[in-house]
N, CA, C and O of each residue as an XYZ file, in Angstrom:
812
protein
N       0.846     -1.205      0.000
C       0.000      0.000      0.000
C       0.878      1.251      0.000
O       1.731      1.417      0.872
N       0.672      2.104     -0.954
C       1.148      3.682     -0.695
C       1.402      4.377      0.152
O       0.810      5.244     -0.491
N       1.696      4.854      0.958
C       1.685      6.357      2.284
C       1.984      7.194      1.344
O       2.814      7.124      0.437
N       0.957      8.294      1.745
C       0.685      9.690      1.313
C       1.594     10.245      2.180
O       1.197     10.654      3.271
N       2.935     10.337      1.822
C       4.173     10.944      3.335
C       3.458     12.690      3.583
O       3.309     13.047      4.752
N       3.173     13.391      2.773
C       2.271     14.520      3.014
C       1.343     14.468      3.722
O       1.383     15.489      4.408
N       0.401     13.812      4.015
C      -0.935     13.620      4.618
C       0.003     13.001      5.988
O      -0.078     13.782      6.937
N       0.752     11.933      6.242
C       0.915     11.564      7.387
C       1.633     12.860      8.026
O       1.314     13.189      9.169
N       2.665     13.654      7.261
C       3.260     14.784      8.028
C       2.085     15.792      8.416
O       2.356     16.478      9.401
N       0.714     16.043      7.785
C       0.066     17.139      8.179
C      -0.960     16.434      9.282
O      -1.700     17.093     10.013
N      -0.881     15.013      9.279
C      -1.710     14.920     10.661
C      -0.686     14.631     11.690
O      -1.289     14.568     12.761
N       0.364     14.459     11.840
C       1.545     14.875     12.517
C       1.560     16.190     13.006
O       1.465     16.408     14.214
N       1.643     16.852     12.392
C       1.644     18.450     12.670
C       0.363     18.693     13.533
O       0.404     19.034     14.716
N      -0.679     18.500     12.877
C      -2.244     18.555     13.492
C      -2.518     18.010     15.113
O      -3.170     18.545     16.010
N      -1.820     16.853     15.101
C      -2.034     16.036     16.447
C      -1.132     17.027     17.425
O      -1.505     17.214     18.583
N      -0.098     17.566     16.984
C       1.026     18.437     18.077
C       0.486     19.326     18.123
O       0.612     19.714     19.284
N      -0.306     20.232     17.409
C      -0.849     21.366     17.788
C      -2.040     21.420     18.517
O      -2.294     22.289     19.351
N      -2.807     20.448     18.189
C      -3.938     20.062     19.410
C      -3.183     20.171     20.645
O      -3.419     20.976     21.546
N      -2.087     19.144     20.617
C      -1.473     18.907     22.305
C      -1.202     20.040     22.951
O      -1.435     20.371     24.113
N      -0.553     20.739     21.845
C      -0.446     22.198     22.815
C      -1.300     23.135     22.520
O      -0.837     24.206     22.913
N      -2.272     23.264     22.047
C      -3.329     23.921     22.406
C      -3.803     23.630     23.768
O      -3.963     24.413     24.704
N      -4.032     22.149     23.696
C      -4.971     22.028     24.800
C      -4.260     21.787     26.603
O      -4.839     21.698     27.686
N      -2.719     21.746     26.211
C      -1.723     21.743     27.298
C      -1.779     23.011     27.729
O      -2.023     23.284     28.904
N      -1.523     24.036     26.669
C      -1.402     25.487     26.956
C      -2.218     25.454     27.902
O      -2.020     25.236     29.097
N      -3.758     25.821     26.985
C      -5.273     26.241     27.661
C      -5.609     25.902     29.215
O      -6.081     26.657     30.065
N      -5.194     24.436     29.339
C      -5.040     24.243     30.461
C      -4.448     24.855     31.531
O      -5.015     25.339     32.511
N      -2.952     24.795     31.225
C      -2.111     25.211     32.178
C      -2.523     26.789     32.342
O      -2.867     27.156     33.465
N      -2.506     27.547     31.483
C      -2.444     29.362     31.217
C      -4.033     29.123     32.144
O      -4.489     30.129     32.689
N      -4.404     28.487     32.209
C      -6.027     28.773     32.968
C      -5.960     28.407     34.466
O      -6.478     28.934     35.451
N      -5.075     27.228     34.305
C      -5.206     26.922     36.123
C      -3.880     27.953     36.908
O      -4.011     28.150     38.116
N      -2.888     28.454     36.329
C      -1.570     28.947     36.761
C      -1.346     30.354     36.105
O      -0.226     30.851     36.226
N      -2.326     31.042     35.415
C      -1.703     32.439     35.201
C      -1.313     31.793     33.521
O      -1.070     30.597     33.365
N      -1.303     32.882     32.244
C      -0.317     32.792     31.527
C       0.994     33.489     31.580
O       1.503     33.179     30.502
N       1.645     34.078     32.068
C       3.055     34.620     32.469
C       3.770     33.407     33.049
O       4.805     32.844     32.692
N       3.127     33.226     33.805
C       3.519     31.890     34.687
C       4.407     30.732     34.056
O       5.512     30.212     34.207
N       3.101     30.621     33.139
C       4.024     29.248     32.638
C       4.739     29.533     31.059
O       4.341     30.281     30.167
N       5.751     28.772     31.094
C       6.700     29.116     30.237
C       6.651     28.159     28.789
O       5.966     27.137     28.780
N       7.148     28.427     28.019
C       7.241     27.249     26.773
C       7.727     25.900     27.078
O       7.106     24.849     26.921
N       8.540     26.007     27.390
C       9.170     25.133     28.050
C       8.345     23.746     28.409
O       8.267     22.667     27.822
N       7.685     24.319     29.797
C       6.520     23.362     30.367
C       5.455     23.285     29.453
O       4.701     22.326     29.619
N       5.210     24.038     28.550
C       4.137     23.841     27.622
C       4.478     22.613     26.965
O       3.756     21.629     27.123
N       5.577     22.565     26.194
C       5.894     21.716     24.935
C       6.048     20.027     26.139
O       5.588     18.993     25.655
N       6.760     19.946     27.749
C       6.788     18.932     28.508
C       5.500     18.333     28.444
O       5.244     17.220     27.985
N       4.408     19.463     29.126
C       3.586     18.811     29.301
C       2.317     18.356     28.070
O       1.275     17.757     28.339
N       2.729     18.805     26.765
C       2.240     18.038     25.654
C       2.809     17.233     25.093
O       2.296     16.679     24.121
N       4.186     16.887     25.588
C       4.988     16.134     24.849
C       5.004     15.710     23.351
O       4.846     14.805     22.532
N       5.333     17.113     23.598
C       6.154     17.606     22.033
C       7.269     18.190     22.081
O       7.724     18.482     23.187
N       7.959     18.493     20.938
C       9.693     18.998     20.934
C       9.235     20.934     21.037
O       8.077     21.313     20.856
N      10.047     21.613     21.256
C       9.369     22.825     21.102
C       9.971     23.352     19.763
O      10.110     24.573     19.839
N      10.407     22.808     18.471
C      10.166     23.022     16.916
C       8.641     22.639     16.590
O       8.150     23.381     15.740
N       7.710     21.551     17.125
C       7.010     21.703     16.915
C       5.578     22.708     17.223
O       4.471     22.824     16.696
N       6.283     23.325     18.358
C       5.305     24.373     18.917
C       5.633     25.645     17.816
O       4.772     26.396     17.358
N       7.001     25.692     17.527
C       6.843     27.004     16.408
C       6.856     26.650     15.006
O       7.115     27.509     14.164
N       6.672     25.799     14.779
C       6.161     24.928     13.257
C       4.454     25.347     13.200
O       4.004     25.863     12.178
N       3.347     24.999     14.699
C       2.072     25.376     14.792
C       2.097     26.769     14.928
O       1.572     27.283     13.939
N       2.466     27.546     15.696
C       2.454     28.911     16.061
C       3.485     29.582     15.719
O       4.634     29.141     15.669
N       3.045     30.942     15.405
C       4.447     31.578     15.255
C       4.911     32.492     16.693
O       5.702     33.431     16.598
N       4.463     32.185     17.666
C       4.715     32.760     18.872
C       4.061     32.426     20.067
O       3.004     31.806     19.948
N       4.427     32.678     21.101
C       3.940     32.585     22.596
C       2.627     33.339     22.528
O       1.727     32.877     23.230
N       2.381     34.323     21.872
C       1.167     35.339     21.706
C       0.495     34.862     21.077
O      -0.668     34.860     21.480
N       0.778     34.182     19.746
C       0.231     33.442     19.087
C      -0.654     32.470     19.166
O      -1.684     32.326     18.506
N       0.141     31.275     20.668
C      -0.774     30.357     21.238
C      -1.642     30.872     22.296
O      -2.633     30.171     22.498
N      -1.550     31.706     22.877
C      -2.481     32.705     23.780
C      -3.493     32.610     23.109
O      -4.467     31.971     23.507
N      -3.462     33.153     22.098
C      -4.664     34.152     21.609
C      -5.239     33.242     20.587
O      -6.181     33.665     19.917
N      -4.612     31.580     20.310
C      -5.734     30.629     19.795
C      -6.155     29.777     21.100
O      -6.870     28.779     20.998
N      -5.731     30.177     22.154
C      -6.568     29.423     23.491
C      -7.656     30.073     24.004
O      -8.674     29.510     24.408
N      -7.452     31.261     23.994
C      -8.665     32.115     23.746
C      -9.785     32.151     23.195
O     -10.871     32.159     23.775
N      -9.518     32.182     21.620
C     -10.190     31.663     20.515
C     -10.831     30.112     21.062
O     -12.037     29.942     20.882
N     -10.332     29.416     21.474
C     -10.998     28.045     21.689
C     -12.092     28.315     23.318
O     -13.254     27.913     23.365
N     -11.375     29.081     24.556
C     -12.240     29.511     25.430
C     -13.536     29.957     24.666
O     -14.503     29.494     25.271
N     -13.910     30.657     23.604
C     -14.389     31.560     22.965
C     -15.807     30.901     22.238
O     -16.994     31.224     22.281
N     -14.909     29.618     21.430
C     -15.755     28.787     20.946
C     -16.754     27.529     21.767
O     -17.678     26.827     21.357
N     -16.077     27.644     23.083
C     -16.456     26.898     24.043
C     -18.121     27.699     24.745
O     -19.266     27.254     24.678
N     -17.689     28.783     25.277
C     -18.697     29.379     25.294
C     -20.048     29.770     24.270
O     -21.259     29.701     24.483
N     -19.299     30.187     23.127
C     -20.793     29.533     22.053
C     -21.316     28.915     22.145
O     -22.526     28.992     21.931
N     -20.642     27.817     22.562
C     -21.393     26.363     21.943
C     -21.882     26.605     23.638
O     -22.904     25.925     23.726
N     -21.783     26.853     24.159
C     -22.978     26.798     25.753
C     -23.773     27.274     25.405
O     -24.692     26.567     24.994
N     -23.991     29.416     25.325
C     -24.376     29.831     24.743
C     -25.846     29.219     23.704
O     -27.022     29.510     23.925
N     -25.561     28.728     23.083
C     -26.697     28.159     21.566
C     -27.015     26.829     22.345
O     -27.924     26.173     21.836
N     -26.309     26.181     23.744
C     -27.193     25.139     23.616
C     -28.353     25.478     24.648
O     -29.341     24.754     24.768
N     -28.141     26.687     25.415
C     -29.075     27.281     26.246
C     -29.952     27.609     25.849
O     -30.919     27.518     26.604
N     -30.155     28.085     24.707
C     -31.253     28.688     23.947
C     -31.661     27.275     23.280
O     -32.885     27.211     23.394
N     -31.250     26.275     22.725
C     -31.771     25.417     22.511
C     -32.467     24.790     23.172
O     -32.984     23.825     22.609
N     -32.727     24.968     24.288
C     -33.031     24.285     25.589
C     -34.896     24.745     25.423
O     -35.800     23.926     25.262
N     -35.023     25.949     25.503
C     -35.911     26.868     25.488
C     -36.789     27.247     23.892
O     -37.801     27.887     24.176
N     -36.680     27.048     22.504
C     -37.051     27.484     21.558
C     -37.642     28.293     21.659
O     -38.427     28.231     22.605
N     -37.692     29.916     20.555
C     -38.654     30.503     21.166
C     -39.265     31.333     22.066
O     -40.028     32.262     21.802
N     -38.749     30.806     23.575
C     -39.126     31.530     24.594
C     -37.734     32.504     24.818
O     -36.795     31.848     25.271
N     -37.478     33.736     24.618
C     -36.287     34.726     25.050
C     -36.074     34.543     26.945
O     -35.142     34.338     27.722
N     -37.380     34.738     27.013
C     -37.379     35.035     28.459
C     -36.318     33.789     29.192
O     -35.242     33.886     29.781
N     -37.310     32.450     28.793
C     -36.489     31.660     29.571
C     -35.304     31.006     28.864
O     -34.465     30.433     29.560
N     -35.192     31.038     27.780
C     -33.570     31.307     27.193
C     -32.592     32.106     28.210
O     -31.604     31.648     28.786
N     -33.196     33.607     28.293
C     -32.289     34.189     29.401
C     -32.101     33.663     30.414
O     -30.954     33.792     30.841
N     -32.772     33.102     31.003
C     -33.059     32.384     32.638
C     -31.994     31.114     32.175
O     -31.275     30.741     33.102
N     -31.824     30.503     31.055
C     -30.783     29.180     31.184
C     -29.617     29.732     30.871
O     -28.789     28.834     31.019
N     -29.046     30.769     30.498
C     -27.740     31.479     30.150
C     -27.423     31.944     31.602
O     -26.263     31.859     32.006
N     -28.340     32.396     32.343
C     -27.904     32.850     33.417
C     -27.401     31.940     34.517
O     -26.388     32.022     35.211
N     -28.494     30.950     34.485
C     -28.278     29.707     34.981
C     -26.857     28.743     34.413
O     -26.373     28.060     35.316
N     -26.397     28.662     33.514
C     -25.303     28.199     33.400
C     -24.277     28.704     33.916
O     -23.430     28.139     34.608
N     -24.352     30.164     33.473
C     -22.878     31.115     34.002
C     -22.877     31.126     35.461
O     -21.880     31.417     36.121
N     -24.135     30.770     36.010
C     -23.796     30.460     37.333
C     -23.705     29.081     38.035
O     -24.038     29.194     39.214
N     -23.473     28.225     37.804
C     -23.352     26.618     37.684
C     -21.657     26.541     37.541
O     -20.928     25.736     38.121
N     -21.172     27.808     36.428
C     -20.059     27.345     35.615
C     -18.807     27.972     37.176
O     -17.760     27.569     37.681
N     -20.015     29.417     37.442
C     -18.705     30.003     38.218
C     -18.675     29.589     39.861
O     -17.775     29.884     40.646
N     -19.822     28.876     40.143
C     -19.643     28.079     41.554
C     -18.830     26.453     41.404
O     -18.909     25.688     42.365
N     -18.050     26.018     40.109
C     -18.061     25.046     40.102
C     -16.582     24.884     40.898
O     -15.964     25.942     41.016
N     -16.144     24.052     41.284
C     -14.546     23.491     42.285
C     -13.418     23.956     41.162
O     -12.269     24.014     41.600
N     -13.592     24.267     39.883
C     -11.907     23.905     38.939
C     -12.062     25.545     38.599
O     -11.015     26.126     38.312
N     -13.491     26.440     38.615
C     -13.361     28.120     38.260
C     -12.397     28.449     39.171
O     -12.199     28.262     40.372
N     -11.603     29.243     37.832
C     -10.477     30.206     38.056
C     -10.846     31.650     37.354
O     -10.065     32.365     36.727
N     -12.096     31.866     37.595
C     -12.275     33.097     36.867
C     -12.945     32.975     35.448
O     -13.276     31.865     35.031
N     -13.114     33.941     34.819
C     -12.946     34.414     33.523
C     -11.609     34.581     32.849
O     -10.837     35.476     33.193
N     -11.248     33.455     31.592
C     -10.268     33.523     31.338
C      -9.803     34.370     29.829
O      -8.939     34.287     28.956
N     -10.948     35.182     30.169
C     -10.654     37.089     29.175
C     -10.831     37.773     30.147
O     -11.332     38.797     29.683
N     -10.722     37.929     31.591
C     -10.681     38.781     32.310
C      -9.073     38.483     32.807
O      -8.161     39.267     33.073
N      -9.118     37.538     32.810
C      -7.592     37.147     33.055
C      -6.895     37.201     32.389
O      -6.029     37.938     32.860
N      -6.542     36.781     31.183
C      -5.843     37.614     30.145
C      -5.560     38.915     29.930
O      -4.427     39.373     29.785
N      -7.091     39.824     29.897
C      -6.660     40.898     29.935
C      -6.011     41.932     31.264
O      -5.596     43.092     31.268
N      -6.120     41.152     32.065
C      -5.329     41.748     33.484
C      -4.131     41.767     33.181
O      -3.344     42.699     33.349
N      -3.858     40.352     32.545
C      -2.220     39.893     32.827
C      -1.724     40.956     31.962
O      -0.891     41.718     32.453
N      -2.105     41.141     30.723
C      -1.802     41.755     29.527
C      -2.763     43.457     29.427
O      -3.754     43.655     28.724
N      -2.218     44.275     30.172
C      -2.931     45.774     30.491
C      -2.876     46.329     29.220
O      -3.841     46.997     28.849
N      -1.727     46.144     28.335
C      -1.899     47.027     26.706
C      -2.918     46.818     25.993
O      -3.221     45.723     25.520
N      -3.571     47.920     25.848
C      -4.889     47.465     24.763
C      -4.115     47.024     23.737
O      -4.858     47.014     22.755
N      -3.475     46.805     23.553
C      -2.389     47.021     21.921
C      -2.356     45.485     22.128
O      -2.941     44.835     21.262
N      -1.755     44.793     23.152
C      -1.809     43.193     23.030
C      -2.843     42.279     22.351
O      -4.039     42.557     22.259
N      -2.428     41.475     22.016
C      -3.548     40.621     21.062
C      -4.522     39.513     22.000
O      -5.587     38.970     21.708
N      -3.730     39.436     23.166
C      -4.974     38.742     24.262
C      -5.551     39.787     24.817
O      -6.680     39.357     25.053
N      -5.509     41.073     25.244
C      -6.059     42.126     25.510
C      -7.013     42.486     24.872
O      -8.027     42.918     25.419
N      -6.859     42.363     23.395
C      -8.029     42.849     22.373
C      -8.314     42.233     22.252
O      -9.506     42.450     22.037
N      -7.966     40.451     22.138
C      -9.304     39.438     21.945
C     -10.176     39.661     23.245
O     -11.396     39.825     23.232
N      -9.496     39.645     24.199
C     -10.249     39.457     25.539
C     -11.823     40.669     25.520
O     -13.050     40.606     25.593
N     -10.942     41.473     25.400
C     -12.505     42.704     24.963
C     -13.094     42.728     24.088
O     -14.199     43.246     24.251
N     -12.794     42.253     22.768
C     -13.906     41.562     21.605
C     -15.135     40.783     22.376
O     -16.360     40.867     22.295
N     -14.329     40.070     23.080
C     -14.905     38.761     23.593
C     -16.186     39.232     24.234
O     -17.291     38.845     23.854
N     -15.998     40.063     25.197
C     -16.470     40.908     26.031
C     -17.582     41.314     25.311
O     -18.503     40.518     25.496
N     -17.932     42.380     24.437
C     -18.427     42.987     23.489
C     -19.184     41.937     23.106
O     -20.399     42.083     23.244
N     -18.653     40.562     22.507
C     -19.554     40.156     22.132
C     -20.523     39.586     23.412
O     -21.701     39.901     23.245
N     -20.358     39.095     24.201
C     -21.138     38.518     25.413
C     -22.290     39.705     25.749
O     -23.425     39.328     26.040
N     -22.006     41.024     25.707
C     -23.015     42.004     25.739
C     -23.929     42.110     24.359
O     -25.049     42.622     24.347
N     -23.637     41.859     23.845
C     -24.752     41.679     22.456
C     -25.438     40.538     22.424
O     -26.653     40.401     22.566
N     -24.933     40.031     22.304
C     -25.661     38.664     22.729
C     -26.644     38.420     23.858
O     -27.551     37.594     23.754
N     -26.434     39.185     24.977
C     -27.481     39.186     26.224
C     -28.807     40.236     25.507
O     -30.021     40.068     25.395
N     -27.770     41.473     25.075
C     -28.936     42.467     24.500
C     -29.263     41.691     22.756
O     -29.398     42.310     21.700
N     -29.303     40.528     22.923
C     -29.921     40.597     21.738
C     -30.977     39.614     21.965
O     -31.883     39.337     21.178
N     -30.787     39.164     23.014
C     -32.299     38.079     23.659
C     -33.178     39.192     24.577
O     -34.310     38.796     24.854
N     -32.772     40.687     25.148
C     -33.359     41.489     25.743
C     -34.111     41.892     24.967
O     -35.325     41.835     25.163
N     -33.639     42.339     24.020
C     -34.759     42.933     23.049
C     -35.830     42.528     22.375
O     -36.639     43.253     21.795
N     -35.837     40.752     22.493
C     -37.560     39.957     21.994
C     -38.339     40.459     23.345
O     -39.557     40.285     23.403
N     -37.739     40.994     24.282
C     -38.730     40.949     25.875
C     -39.625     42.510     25.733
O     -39.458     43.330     24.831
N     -40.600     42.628     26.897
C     -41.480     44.145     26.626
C     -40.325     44.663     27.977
O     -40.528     44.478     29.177
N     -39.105     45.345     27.355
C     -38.431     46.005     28.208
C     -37.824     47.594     27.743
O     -36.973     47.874     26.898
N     -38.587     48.445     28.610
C     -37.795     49.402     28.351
C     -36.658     50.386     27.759
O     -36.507     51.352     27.011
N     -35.957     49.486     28.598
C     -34.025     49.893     28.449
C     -33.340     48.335     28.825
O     -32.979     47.719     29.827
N     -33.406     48.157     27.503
C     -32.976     46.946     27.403
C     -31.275     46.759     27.401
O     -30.688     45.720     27.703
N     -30.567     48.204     26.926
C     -29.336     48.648     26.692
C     -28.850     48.397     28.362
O     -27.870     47.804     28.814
N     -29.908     49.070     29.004
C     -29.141     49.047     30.869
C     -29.746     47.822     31.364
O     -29.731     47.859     32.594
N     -30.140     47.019     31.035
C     -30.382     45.753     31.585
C     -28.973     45.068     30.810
O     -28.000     44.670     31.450
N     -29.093     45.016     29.136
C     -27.779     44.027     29.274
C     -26.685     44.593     30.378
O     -26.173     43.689     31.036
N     -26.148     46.193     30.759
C     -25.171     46.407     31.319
C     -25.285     45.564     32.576
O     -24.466     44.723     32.944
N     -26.475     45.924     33.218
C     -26.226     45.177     34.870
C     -26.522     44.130     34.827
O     -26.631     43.623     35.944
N     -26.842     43.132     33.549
C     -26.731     41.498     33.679
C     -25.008     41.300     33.577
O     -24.657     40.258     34.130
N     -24.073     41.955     33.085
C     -23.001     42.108     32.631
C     -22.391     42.559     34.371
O     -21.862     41.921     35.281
N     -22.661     43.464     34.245
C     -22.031     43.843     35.381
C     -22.309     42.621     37.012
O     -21.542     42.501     37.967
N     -23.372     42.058     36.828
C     -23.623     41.236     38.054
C     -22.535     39.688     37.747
O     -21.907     39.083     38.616
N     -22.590     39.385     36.378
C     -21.582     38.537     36.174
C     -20.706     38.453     36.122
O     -20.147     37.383     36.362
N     -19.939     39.771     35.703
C     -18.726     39.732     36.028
C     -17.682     40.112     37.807
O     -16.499     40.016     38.136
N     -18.956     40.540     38.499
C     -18.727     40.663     39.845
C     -18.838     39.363     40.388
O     -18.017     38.935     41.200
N     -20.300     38.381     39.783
C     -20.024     37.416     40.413
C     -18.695     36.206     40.366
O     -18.293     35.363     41.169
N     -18.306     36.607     39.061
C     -16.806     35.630     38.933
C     -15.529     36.115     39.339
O     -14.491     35.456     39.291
N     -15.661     37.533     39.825
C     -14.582     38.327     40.333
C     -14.742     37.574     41.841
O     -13.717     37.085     42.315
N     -15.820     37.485     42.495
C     -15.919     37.018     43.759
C     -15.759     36.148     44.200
O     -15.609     35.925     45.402
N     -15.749     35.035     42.843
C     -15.178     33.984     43.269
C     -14.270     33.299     43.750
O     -14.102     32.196     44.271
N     -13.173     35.057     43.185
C     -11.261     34.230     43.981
C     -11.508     34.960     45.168
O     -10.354     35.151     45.552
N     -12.254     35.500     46.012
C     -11.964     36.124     47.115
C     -12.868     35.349     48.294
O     -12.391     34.947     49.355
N     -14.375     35.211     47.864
C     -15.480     34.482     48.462
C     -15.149     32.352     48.643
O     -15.519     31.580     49.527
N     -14.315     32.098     47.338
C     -14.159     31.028     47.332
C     -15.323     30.480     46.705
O     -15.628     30.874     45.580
N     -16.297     29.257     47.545
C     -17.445     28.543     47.000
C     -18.776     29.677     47.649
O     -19.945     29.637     47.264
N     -18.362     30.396     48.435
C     -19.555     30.779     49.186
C     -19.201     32.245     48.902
O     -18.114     32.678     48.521
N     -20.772     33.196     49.264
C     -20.575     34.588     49.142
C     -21.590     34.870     48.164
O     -22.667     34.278     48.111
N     -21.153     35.957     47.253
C     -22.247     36.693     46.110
C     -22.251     35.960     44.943
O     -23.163     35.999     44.117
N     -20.785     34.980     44.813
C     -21.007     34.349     43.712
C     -22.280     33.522     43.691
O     -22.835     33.437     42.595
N     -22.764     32.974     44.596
C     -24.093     31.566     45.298
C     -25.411     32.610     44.645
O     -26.211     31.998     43.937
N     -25.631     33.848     44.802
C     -26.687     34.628     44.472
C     -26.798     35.180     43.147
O     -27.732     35.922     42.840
N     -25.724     34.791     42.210
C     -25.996     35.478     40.654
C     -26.908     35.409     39.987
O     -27.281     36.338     39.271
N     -27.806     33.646     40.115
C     -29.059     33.804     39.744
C     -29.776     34.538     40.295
O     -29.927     35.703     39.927
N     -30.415     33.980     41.367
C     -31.097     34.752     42.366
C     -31.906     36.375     41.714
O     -33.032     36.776     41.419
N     -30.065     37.041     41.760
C     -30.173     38.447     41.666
C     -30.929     39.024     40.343
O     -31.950     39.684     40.149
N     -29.854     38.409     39.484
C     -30.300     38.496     37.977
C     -31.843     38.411     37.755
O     -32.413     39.475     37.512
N     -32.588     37.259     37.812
C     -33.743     37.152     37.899
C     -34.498     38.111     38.665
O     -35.570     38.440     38.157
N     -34.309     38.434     39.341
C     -35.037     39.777     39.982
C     -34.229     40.672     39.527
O     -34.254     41.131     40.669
N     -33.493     41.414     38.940
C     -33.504     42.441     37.877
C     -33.709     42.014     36.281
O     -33.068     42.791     35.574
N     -34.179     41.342     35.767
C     -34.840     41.015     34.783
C     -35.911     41.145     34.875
O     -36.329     41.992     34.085
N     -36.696     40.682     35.522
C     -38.300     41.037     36.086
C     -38.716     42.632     36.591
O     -39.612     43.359     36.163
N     -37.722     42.873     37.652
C     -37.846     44.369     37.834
C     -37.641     45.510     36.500
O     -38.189     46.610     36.445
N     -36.941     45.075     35.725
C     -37.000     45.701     34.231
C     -38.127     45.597     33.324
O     -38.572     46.618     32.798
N     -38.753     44.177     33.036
C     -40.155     43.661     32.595
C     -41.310     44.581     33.054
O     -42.130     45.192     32.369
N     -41.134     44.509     34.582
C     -42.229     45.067     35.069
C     -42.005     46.818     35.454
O     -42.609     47.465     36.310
N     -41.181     47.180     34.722
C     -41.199     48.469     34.807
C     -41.793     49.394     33.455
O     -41.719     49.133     32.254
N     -42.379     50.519     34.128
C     -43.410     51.143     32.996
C     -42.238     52.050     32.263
O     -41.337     52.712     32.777
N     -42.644     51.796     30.605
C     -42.390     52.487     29.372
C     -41.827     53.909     30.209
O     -42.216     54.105     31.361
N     -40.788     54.973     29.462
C     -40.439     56.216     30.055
C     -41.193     56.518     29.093
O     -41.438     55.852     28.087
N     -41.761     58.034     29.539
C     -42.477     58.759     28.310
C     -42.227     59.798     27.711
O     -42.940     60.159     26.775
């Protein structure tokens, strides 16, 4: 039989870049990305580190496709929440909320890992910095874009303080631990969603 030596080298290549994708993602999530070095990246995927710059052309590089994969991870929650619900916005919102709070009381949350990125990395100019606030941006459209099937007012200041309660509640999580304000994100949310519903038109 033939070998396609091309095809075996590009799923060669393919399989090492998974490894360190998903070595990176890992590690940069449980330990800081500054923290950990190439080095331990390429150990703990066991790969050579030619093959880490054969996949990437940089340390920034693999950042900011672990990101990209954080990114795609959340979509796919995202759309399956609403799948959950067809139809209904309202309680679509109620299972988005409900996840993000499931996700950030769980034992392995270390945060938001575009809030963490962009801490580590303060230059807007950095490329995990600006994915991280894309990211951002998009998570607010997306809330205001299920606000707006609802009879709400100011749907613009509801996405802010659904935004703003979530990202306090995952901030609280490195300080509160399992217990504290993070335990109340639903809770809260849901009663400012309703308190918005049930508030009269400005005139």
């Amino acid at each position: 039989m033939k070998i396609d030596l091309a095809k075996v080298i590009c799923g060669e290549k393919k399989n090492a870049a998974q490894r360190l994708s998903e070595s990176a993602k890992e590690l940069f999530y449980k330990r800081g990305i500054r923290a950990v070095g190439v080095d331990e990246i390429v150990n703990h995927a066991g790969v050579t580190k030619p093959s880490l710059y054969r996949s990437f052309a940089s340390k920034d590089d693999l950042i900011t496709s672990c990101l990209r994969e954080h990114a795609e991870d959340g979509r796919a929650r995202w759309e399956k929440m609403l799948a959950l619900s067809p139809g209904d916005p309202r309680r679509q919102l109620s299972n988005v909320i409900q996840s993000y709070g499931e996700i950030a009381a769980s034992d392995d949350f270390r945060g938001c890992a575009f809030v963490n990125a962009a801490v580590e990395f303060p230059d807007p100019a950095h490329p995990a910095h600006e994915y991280s606030c894309k990211m951002k941006v998009e998570t607010r459209d997306n809330f205001l874009a299920l606000i707006r099937q609802l009879p709400v007012a100011q749907p613009d200041t509801l996405a802010d303080g659904l935004m703003l309660l979530l990202e306090g509640a995952q901030a609280a999580r490195h300080t509160f631990c399992g217990a504290g304000p993070t335990v109340s994100l639903v809770e809260v949310a849901e009663a400012l969603i309703d308190t918005f519903m049930d508030a009269p038109a400005k005139a």
